[in-house]
C-alpha positions in Angstrom: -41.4 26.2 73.8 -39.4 23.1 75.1 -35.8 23.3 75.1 -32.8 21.2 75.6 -31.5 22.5 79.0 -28.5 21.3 81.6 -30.8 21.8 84.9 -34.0 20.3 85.4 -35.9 21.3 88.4 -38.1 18.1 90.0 -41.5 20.3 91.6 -43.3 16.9 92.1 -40.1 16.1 94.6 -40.8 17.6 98.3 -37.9 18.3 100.4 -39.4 16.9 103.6 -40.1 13.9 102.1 -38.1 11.0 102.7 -39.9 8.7 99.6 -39.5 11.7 97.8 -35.8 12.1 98.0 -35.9 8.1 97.9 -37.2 8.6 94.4 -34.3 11.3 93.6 -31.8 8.8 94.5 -33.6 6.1 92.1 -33.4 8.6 89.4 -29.9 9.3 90.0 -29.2 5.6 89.9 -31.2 4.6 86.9 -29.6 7.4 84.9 -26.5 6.3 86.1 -26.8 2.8 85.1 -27.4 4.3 81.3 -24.4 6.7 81.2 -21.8 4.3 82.5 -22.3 2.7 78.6 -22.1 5.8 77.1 -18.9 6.9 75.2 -17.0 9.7 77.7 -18.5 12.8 75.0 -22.1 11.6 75.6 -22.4 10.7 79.3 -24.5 13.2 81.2 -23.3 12.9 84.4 -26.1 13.2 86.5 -25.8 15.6 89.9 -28.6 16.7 92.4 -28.9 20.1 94.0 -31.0 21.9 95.8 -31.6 25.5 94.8 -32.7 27.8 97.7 -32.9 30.7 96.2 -35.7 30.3 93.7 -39.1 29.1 96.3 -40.2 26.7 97.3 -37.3 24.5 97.9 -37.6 21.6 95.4 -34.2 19.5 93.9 -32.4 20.1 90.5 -31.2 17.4 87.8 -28.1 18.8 86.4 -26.2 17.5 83.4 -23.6 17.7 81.7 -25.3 18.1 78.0 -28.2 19.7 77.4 -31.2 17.5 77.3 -35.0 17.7 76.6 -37.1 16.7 80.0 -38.4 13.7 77.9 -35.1 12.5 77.5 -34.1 12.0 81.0 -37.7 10.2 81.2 -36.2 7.8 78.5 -33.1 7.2 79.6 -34.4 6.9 83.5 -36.2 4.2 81.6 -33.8 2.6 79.9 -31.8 2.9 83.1 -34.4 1.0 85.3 -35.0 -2.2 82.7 -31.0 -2.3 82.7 -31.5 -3.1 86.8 -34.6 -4.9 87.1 -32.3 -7.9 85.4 -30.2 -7.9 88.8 -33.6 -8.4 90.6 -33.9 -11.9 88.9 -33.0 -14.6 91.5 -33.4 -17.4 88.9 -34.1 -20.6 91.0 -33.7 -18.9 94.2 -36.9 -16.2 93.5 -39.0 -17.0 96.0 -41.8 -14.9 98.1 -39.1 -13.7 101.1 -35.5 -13.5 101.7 -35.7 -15.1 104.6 -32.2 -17.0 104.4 -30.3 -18.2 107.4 -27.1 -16.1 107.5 -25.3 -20.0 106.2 -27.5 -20.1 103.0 -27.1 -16.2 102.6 -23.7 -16.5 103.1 -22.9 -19.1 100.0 -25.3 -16.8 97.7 -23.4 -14.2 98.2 -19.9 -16.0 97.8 -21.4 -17.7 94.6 -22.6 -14.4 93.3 -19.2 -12.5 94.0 -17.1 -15.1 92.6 -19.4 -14.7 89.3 -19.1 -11.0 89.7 -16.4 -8.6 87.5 -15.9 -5.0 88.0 -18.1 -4.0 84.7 -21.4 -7.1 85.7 -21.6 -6.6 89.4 -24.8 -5.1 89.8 -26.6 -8.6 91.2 -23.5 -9.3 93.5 -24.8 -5.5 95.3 -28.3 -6.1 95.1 -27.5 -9.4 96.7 -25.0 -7.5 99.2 -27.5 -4.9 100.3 -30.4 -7.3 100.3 -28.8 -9.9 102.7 -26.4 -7.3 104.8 -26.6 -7.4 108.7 -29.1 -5.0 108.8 -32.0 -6.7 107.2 -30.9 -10.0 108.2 -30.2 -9.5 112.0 -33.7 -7.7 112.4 -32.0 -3.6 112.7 -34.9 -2.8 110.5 -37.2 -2.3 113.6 -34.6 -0.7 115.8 -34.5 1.8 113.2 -38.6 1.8 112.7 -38.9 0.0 109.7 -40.8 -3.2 108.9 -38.7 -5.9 107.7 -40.9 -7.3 105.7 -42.1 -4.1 104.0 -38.6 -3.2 103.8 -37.9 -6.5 101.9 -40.9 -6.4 99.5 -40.3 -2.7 98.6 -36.9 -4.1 97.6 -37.7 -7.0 95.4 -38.5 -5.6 92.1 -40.5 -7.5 88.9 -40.6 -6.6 85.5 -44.5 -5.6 85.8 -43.3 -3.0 88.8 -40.2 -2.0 86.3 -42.6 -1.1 83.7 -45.1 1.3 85.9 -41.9 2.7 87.5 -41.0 3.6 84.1 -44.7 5.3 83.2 -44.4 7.2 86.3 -41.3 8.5 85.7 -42.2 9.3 81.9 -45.9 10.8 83.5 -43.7 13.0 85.9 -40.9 14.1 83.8 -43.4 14.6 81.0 -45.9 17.1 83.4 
């Protein structure tokens, strides 16, 4: 029988796993992005722990209401369309980010100054995007590929939706 319950333990999620804890943060997020909306009686407030005592070691989803696993899949969902629309760069999309740190600069100061504390979820996509680290080159100091990096970053609507049937596939098994 399926039941509305407060933790939900993630098996697919391996603790050695750095994508797989990657992907726990991403959940977090896109439930996030959904519950800031809700009314203060109906948020869920979405927490991660790790339970040790009950093998193998594998991360929890707790909330504050219970909730049916399919639920969370829907509102990861939801959650995920709501920031796909930050990864829209209107007349700026292009195939790299490869801005000089002038040009970076002004998108950034445009996008802040259209920014308010409830809509600034382009403004830190933009931030994190174009922050010293990706543009100065860091990313192979610390082992990563910059462009990789950058493409993994840069998120459509067609990636938005299979994210969403993976999360549904996962949270459904």
């Amino acid at each position: 029988m399926i039941e509305a319950i407060t933790h939900h333990r993630l098996d697919g999620l391996e603790p050695d796993n750095l994508l797989a804890f990657l992907a726990l943060l991403g959940l977090l997020r896109s439930l996030e992005a959904v519950d800031r909306e809700l009314p203060e009686n109906k948020r869920l407030y979405p927490r991660a722990c790790w339970e040790p005592d009950d093998p193998p070691l594998r991360p929890t989803l707790c909330v504050q209401h219970p909730i049916l696993r399919v639920e969370v899949a829907e509102i990861a969902a939801s959650g995920l369309a709501t920031l796909a629309v930050n990864h829209d760069f209107g007349e700026r999309n292009q195939s790299d980010l490869n801005y000089t740190r002038s040009e970076a600069r002004a998108i950034l100061d445009e996008t802040a100054c259209a920014a308010t504390v409830s809509a600034r979820g382009r403004a830190d996509l933009q931030a994190s995007l174009m922050s010293d680290v990706v543009t100065t080159g860091q990313c192979q100091v610390l082992g990563w590929d910059q462009e990789r990096l950058l493409a993994r970053r840069r998120l459509d609507s067609s990636v938005a939706r299979s994210i969403q049937r993976s999360i549904s596939i996962f949270m459904t098994s």
